[in-house]
C-alpha positions in Angstrom: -9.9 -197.6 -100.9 -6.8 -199.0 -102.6 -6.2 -199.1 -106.2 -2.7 -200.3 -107.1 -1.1 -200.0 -110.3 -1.4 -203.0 -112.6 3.0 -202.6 -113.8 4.4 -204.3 -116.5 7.5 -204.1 -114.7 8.6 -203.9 -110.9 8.2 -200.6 -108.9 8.3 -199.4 -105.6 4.9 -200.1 -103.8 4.4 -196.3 -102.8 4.6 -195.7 -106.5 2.0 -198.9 -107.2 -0.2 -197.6 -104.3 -0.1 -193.8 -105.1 -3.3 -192.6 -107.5 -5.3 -189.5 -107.2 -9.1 -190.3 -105.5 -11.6 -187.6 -105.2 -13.3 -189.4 -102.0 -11.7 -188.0 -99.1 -12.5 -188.5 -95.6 -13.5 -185.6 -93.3 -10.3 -186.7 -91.1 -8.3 -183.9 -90.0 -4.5 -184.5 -91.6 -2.5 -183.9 -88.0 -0.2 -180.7 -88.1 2.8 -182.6 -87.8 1.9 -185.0 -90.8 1.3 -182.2 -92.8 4.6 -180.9 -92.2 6.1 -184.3 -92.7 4.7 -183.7 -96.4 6.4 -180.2 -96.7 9.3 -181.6 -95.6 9.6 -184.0 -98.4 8.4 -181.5 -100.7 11.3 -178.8 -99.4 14.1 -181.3 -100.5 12.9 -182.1 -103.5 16.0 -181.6 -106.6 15.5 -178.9 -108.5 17.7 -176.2 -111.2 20.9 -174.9 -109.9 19.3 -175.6 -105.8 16.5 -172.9 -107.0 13.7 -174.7 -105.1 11.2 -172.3 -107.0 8.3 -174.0 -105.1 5.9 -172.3 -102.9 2.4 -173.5 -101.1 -0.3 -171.7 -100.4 -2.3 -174.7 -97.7 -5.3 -173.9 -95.9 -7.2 -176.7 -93.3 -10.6 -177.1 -92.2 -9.1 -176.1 -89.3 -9.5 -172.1 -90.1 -12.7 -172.8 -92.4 -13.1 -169.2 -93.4 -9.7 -169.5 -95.1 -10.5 -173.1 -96.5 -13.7 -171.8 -98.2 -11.4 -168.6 -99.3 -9.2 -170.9 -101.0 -11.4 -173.6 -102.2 -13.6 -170.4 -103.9 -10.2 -170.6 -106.6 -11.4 -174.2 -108.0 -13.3 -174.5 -110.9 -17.3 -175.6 -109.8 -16.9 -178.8 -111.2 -14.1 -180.0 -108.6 -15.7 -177.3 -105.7 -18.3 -180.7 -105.8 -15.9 -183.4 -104.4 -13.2 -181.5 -103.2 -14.9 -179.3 -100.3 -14.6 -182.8 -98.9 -11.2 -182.8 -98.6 -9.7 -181.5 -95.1 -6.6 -179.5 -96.8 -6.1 -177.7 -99.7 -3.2 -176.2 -101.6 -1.7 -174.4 -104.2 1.6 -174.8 -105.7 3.3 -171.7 -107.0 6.5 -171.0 -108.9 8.7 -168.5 -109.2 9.2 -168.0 -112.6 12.8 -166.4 -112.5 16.4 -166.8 -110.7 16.6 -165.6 -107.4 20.4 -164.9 -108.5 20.2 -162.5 -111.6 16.7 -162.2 -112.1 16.8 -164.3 -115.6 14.2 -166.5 -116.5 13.9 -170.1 -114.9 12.4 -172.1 -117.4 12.4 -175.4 -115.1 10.6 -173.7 -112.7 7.8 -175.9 -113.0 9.2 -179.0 -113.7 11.3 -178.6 -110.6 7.6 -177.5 -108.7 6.0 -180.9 -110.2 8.7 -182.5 -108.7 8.4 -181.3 -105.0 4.9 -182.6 -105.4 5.7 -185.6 -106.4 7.6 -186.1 -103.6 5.0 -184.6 -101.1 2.8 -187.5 -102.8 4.9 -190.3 -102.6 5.2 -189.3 -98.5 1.2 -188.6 -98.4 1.1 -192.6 -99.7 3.5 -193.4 -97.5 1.7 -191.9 -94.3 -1.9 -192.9 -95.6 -2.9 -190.4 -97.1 -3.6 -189.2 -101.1 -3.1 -186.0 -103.4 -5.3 -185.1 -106.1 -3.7 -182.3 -108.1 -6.3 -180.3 -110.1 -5.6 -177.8 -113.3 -9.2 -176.9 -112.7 -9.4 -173.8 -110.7 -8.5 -170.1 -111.5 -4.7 -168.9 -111.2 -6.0 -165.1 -111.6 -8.1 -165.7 -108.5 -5.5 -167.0 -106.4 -3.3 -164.1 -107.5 -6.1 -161.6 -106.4 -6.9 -163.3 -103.4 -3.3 -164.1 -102.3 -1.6 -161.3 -103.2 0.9 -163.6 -105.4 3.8 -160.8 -106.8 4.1 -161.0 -110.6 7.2 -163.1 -111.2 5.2 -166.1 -109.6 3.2 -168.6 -111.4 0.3 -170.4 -109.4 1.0 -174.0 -110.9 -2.1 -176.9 -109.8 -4.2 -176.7 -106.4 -4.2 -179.5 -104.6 -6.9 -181.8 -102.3 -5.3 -184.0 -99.8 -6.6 -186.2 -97.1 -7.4 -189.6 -96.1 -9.1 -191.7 -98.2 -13.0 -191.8 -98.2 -16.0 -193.7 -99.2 -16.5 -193.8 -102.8 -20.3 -193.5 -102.3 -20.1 -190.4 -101.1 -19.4 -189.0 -104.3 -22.0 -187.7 -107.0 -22.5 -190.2 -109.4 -20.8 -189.5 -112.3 -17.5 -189.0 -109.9 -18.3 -192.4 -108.4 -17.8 -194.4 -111.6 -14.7 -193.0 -112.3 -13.6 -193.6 -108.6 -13.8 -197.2 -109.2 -12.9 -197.5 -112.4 -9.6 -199.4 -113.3 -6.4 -197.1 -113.5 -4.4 -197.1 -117.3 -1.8 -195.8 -118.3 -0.2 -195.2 -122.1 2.4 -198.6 -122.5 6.3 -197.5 -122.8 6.6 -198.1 -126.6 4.5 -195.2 -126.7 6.7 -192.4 -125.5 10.2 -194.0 -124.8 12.2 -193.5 -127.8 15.8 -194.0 -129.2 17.6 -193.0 -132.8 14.9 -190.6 -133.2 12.0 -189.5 -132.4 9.0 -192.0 -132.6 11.4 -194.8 -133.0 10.4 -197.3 -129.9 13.4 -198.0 -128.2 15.2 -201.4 -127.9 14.6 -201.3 -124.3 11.1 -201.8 -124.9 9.9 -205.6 -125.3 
């Protein structure tokens, strides 16, 4: 299923074509695909070349570790995304590898390794769903994740499925149009507030 971005203004198709379904086929994602979208991930930019970004993934491949991890999301997204053939969690390490001090762009500089692993899933076929609903205490536990690292957002990926396959109330929103906030809502110049001139 496609849903393409309704832009104001021209963008890149994999940015048009990129959205976040919760219908996922039961596809295996291929080994070397996956890897394809770690590679991305891996030279994402980030904070003095930090790369604070770390993956826990787990396929249906080894389905006593896919249950392990998919036991970390909160029971409302357990519902649709058990579907999913992978699963992942992003992690970041909270401090300089250099000097130990605090990195306080850790996770903007995880967010963006995942964007880039999503505009490659689009690219390949594939979609992300990234998910603030599960338990980072859990993956800690589970994982054994040492204290100077965050778990950041788990993460469903696949191929797209069939809608219908969803419970209903996941269903409507699956189909639903996408939005988004317009520009003159959060680009500003002079001060803050102020819409910028570059906004028509």
């Amino acid at each position: 299923m496609e849903k393409p971005a309704d832009t104001r203004h021209p963008i890149h198709d994999l940015l048009k074509r990129r959205w976040s379904p919760r219908a996922f086929s039961d596809r295996p994602v291929e080994p070397d695909t996956l890897r394809s979208l770690l590679e991305a991930a891996r030279w994402a930019p980030s904070s003095s070349n930090e790369q604070p970004w770390n993956f826990l993934v787990a396929t249906k491949d080894d389905q006593a570790e896919f249950s392990r991890l998919l036991s970390c999301l909160m029971e409302g997204n357990i519902l649709w995304a058990q579907r999913a053939p992978v699963l992942m969690v992003s992690v970041a390490r909270m401090s300089f590898e250099e000097g130990g001090e605090p990195n306080r762009h850790a996770y903007y500089d995880v967010g963006q390794a995942v964007a880039d692993l999503s505009v490659q899933a689009t690219a390949l076929g594939l979609f992300v769903h990234q998910m603030a609903g599960f338990h980072p205490d859990k993956v800690r536990e589970l994982y054994g994740v040492p204290k100077e690292f965050e778990p950041v957002a788990m993460i469903a990926l696949g191929y797209p499925g069939d809608p219908e396959s969803l419970p209903e109330k996941f269903r409507t929103r699956e189909v639903a149009p996408r939005g988004r906030k317009p520009l003159a809502e959060f680009v500003f110049a002079g001060r803050w507030g102020k819409k910028s001139p570059l906004i028509i």
